[in-house]
Kinemage of the C-alpha trace (Angstrom):
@kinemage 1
@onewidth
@group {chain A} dominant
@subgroup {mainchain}
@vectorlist {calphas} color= white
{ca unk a 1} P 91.620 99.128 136.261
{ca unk a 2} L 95.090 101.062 136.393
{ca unk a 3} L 96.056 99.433 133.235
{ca unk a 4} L 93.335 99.635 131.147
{ca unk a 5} L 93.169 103.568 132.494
{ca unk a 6} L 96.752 103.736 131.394
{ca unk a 7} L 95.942 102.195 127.574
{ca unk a 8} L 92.907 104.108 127.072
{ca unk a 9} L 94.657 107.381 127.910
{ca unk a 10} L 97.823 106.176 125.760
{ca unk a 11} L 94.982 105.820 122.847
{ca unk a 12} L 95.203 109.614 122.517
{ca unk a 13} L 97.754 111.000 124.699
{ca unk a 14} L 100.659 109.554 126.054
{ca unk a 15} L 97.933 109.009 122.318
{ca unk a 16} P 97.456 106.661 116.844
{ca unk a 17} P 101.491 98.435 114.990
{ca unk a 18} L 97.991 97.257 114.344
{ca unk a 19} L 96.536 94.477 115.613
{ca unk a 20} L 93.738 96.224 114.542
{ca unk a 21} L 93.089 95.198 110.776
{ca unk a 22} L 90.602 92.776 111.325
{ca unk a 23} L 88.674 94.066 113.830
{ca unk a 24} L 88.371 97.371 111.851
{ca unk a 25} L 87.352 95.330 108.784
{ca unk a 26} L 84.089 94.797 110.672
{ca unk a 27} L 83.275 97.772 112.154
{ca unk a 28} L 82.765 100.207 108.552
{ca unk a 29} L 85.755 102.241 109.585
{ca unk a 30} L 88.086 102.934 106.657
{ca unk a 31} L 90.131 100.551 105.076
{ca unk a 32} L 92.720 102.362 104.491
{ca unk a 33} L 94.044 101.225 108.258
{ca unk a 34} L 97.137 98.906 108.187
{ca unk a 35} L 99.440 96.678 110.484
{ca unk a 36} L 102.603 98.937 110.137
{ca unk a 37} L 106.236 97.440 109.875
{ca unk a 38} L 108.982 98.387 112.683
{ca unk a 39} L 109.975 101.774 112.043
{ca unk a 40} L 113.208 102.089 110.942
{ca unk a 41} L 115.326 104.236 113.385
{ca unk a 42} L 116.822 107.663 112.038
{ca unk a 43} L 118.877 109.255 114.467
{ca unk a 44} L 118.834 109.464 118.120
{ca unk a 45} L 115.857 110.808 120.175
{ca unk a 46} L 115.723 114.196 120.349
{ca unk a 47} L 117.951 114.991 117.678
{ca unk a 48} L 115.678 115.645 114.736
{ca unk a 49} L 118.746 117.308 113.247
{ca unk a 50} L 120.308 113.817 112.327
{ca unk a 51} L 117.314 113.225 110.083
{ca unk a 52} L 117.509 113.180 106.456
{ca unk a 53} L 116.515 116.220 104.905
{ca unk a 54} L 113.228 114.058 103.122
{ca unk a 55} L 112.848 112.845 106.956
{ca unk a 56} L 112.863 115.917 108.139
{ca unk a 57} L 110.762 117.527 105.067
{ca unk a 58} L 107.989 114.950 106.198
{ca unk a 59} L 107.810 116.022 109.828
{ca unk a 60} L 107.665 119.849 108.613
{ca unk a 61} L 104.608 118.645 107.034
{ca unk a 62} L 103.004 116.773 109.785
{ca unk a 63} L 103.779 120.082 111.697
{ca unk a 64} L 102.021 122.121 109.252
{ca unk a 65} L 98.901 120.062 109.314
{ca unk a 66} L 98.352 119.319 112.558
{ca unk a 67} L 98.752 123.044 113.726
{ca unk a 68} L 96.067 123.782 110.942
{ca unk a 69} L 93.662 121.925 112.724
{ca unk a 70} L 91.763 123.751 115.663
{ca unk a 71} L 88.598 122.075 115.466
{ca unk a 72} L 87.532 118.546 114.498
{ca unk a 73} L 84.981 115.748 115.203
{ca unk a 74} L 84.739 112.491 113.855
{ca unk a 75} L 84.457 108.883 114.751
{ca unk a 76} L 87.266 106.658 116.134
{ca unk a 77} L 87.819 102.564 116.739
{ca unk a 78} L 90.125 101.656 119.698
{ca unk a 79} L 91.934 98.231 119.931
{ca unk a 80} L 93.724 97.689 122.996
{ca unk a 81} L 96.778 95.409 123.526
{ca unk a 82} L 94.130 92.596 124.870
{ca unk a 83} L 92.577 92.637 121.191
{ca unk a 84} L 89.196 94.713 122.698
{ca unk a 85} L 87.648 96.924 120.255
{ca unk a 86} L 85.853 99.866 121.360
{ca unk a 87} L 84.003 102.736 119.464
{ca unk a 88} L 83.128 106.048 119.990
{ca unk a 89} L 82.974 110.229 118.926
{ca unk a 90} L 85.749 112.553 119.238
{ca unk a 91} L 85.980 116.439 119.655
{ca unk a 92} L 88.476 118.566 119.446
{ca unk a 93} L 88.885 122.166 120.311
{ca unk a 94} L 92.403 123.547 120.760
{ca unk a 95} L 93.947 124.551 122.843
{ca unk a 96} L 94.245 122.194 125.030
{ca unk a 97} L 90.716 120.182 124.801
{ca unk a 98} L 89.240 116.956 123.766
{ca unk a 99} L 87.075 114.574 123.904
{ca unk a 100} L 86.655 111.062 123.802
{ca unk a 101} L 83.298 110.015 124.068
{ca unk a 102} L 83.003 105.859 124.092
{ca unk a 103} L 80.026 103.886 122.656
{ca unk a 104} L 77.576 101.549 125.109
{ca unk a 105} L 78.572 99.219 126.594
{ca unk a 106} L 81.783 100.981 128.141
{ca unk a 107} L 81.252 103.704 130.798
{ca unk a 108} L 84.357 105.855 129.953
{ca unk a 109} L 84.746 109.402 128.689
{ca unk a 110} L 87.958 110.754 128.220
{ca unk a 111} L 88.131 114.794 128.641
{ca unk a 112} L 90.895 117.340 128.460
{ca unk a 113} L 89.587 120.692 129.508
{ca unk a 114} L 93.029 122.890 128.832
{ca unk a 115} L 94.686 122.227 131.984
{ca unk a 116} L 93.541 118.645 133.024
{ca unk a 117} L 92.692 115.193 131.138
{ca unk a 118} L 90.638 112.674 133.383
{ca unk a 119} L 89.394 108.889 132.318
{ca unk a 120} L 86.106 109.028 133.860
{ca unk a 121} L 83.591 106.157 134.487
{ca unk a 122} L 80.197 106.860 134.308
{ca unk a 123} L 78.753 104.217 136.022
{ca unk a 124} L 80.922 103.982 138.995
{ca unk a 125} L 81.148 108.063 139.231
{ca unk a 126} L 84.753 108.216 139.323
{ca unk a 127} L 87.723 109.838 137.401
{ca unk a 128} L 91.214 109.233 137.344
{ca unk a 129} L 92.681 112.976 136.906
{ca unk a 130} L 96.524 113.744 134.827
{ca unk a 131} L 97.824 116.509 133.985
{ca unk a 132} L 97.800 117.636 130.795
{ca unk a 133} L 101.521 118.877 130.387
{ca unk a 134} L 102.349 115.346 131.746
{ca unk a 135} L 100.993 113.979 128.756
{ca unk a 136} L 101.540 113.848 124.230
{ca unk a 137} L 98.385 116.168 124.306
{ca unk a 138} L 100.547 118.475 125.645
{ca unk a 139} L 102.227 119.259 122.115
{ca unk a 140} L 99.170 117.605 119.556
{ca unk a 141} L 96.951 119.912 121.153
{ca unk a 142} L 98.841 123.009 121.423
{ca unk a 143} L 97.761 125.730 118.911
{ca unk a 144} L 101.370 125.370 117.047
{ca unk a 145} L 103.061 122.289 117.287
{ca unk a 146} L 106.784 121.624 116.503
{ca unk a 147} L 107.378 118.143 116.816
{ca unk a 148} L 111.172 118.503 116.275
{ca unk a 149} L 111.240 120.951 119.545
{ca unk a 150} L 108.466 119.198 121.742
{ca unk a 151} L 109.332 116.019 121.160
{ca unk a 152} L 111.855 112.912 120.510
{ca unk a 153} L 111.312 111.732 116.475
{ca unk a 154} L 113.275 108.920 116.297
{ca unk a 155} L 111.631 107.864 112.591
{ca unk a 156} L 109.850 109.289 109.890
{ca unk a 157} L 108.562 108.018 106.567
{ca unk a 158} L 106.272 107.642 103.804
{ca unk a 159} L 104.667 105.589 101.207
{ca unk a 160} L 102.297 105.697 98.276
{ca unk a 161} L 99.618 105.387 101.227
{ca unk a 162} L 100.712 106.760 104.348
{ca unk a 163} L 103.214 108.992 105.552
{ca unk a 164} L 104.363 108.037 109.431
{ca unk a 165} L 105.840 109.593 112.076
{ca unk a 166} L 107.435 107.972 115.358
{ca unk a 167} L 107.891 109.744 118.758
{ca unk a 168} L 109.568 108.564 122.121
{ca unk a 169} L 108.267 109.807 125.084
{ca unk a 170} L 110.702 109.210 128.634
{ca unk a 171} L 109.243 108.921 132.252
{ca unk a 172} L 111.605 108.444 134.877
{ca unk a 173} L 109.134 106.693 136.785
{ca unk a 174} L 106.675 104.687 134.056
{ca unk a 175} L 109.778 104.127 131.992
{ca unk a 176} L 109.682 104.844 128.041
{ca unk a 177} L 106.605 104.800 125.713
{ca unk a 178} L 106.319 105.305 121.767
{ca unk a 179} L 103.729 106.985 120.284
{ca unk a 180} L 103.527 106.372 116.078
{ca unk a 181} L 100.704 108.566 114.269
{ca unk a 182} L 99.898 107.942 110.633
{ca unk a 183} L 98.325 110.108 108.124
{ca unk a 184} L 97.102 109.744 104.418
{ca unk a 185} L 99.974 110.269 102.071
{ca unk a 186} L 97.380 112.389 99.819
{ca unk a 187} L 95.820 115.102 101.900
{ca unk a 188} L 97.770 114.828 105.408
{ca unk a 189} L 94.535 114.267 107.192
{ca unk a 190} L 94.881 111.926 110.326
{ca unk a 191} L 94.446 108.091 110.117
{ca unk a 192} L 95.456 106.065 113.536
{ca unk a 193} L 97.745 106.131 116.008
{ca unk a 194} L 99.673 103.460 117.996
{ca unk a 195} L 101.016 104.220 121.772
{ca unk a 196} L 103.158 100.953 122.432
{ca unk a 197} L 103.680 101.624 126.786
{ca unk a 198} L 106.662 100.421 128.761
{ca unk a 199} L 105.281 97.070 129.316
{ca unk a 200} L 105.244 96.909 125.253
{ca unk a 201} L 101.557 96.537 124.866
{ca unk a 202} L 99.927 97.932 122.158
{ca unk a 203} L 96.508 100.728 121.793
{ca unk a 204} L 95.735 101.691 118.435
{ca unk a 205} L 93.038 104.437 117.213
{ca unk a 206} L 92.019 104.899 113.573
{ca unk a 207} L 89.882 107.954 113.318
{ca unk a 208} L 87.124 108.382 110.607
{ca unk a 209} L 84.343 110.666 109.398
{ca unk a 210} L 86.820 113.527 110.201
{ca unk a 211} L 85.461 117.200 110.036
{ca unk a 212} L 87.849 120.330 110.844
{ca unk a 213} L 84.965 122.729 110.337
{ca unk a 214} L 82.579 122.119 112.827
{ca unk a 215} L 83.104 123.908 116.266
{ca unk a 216} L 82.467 121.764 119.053
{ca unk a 217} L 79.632 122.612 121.746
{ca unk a 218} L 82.420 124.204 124.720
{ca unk a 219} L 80.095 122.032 127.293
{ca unk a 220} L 81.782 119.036 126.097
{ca unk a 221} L 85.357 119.656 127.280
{ca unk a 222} L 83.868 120.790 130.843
{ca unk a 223} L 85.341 118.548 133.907
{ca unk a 224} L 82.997 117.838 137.081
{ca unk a 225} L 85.243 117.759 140.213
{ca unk a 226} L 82.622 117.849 142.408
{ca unk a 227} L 80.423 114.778 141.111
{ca unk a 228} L 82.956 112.208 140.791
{ca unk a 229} L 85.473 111.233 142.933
{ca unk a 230} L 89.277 110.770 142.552
């Protein structure tokens, strides 16, 4: 259960290499979702600085889009390192809250409130409870976001289709995790996600149906600490 805890909260947070094109081929999520290549590595981690200047140009722009976004909902397909697909609705309200709400069969919900994210399962009335600065939500969901000074970019690049961006995240005690997120070359909006974990397994999320101007119901990014235990 610890694992697949761990991969579903890497999804989003600590989580968007795709194993993933086939499955989404079925599922009427966008095609536009890919098996990315190895990023290439430019400069150390943490030291945006030894970036290009067109590497660093690109993760300006990532910044600028994804601290334009303070609202969204859409539609998102999982795929964890096991090859399971899941499905499911996302909301997003910043700062600080989400939403991950996964199709029948699977129990879970995943919900940041601001403060805390828990993976809770509905059927067995538990939740497994992080906290949010422990996690990447910490910076993706932060009203501004400055990937250079949050975060280690080890890689950043772009074709006609996609323009990619590759973080390192180090844990003294889980070890080290990457986190790549892709968006569409055209209009910056968000595509998928990969968090590869210590272990090297791989959770990827493409996100669809995307819409920054609805305003999520507040409700939603609620946590219960008194039904469900820890």
């Amino acid at each position: 259960m610890q694992g697949s805890t761990e991969a579903r909260i890497g999804a989003f947070l600590t989580a968007l290499a795709f194993l993933a094109a086939p499955a989404l081929a079925q599922t009427g999520a966008p095609r536009g979702a890919i098996a990315p290549q190895p990023a290439p590595a430019l400069g150390q981690p943490g030291s945006s600085v030894a970036l290009k200047s067109e590497q660093r140009a690109l993760v300006d722009k990532v910044n600028r889009y994804l601290s334009s976004v303070q609202t969204l909902q859409g539609k998102f397909v999982q795929v964890g390192g096991d090859g399971r697909r899941t499905t499911g609705d996302l909301y997003l309200a910043k700062p600080g809250r989400v939403r991950f709400e996964y199709d029948d069969p699977s129990p879970v919900e995943l919900v940041a409130d601001g403060t805390s994210v828990v993976v809770r399962d509905r059927n067995l009335a538990t939740q497994d409870v992080y906290p949010l600065s422990q996690t990447p939500l910490r910076f993706l969901l932060a009203d501004r976001v400055d990937l250079n000074k949050d975060t280690n970019v080890i890689a950043a690049y772009a074709d006609d289709v996609f323009v990619t961006v590759v973080l390192e995240e180090r844990n003294t005690l889980v070890g080290t995790s990457r986190l790549m997120i892709m968006f569409d070359a055209k209009n910056m909006q968000l595509k998928q996600w990969t968090v590869t974990d210590p272990q090297g397994f791989d959770t990827t999320v493409a996100v669809y149906d995307l819409d920054a101007s609805k305003k999520p119901d507040p409700s939603l990014f609620k946590i219960d600490f008194t039904n469900y235990h820890n």
